[in-house]
C-alpha positions as CSV (number, residue, x, y, z in Angstrom):
1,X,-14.3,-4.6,-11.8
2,X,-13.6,-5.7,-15.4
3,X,-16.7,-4.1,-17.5
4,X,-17.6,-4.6,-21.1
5,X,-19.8,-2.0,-22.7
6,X,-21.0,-1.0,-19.1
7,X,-21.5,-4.1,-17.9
8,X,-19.3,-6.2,-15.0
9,X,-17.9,-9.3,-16.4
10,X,-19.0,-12.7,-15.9
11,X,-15.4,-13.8,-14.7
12,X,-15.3,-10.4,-11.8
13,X,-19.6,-11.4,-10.8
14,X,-18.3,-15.2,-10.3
15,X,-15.8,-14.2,-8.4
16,X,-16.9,-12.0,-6.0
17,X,-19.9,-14.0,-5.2
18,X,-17.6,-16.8,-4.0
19,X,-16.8,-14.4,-1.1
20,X,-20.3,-13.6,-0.5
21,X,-20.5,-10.1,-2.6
22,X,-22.5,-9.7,-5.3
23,X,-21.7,-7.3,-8.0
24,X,-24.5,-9.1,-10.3
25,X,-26.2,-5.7,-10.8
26,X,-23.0,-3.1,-11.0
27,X,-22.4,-1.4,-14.1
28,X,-19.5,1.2,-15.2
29,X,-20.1,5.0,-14.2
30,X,-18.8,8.5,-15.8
31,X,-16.9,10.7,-13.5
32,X,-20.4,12.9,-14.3
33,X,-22.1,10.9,-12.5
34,X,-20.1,12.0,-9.2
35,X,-19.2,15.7,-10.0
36,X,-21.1,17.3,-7.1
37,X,-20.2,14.4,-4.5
38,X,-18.0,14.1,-1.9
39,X,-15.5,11.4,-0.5
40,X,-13.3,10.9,1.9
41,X,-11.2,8.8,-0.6
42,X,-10.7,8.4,-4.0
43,X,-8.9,5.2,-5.3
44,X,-7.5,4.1,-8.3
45,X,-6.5,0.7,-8.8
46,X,-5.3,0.5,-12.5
47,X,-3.1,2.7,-14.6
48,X,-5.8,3.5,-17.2
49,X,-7.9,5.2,-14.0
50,X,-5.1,6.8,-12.7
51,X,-4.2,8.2,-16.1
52,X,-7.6,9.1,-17.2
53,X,-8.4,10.8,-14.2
54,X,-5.6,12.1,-12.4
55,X,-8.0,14.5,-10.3
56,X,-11.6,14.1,-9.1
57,X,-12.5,17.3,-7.2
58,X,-15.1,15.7,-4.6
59,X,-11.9,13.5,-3.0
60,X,-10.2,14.5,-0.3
61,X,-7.6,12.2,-0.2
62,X,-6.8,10.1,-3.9
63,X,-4.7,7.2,-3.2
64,X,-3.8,4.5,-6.1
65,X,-2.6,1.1,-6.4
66,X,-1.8,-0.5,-9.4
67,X,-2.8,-4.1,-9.9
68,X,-3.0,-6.4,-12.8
69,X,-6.1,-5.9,-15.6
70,X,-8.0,-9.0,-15.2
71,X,-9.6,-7.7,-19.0
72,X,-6.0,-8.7,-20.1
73,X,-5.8,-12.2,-18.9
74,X,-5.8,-15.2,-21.4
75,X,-5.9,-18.8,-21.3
76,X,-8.8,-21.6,-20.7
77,X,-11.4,-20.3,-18.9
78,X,-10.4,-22.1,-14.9
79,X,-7.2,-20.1,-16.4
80,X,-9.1,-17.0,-16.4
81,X,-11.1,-17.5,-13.3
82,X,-8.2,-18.4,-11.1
83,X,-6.8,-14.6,-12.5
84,X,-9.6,-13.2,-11.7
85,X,-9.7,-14.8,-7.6
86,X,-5.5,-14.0,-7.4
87,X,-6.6,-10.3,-8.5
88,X,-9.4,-10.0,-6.1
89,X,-7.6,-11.7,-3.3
90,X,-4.3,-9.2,-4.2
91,X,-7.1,-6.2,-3.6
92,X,-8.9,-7.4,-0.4
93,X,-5.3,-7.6,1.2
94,X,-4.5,-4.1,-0.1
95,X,-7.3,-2.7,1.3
96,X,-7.0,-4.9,4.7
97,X,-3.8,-3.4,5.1
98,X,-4.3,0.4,3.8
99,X,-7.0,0.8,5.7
100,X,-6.5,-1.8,9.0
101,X,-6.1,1.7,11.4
102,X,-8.5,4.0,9.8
C-alpha cells in the first residue's frame, strides 16, 4: 500500500477496488500504534519495512517477501496503473500460496 504523507495512493485505491476491496479509507500507521498487540504473523513485503523494522515484539512468526515499490514506478499513467495491478496480482498469489494450508 503505496502512501503519501499517510495517505494510500490513488493508483493502490483504484486498484484494489477492481477486485472488490476497498482501501478508500486506509491510512499509514507507526509501529506505536501496535506495541501492546499481538499477531500470529508479521509480514513485510518491501525492503524498506523489513529494514526499518527488523523486529516487532507482538509477532509470533515475521515472514517477509520482497516485491517491487509501486511508489517507484514511472511512465504514463495506464503505465502506472498496469504496475500497480502486476504488483497486487504478484501479492494475492504470494499470499494464496504462503498461506493455502494454514
Amino acid at each position: 500500500m503505496t502512501v503519501s504523507n499517510g495517505r494510500v495512493t490513488p493508483y493502490a485505491i483504484r486498484v484494489m477496488a477492481e477486485i472488490g476491496i476497498d482501501i478508500g479509507a486506509h491510512r499509514s500507521k507507526g509501529l506505536q500504534e501496535f506495541l501492546d498487540q499481538k499477531f500470529d504473523y508479521v509480514i513485510t513485503v518491501c525492503d524498506h519495512a523489513k529494514e526499518s523494522c527488523p523486529f516487532f515484539p507482538g509477532g509470533k512468526k515475521i515472514l517477509h517477501q520482497s516485491f517491487e515499490d509501486p511508489s517507484a514506478l514511472t511512465g504514463t499513467e495506464e503505465e502506472i496503473v498496469a504496475g500497480f495491478r502486476r504488483i497486487r496480482d504478484e501479492i494475492r498469489n504470494w499470499i494464496e500460496n504462503e498461506f493455502s494450508n494454514v
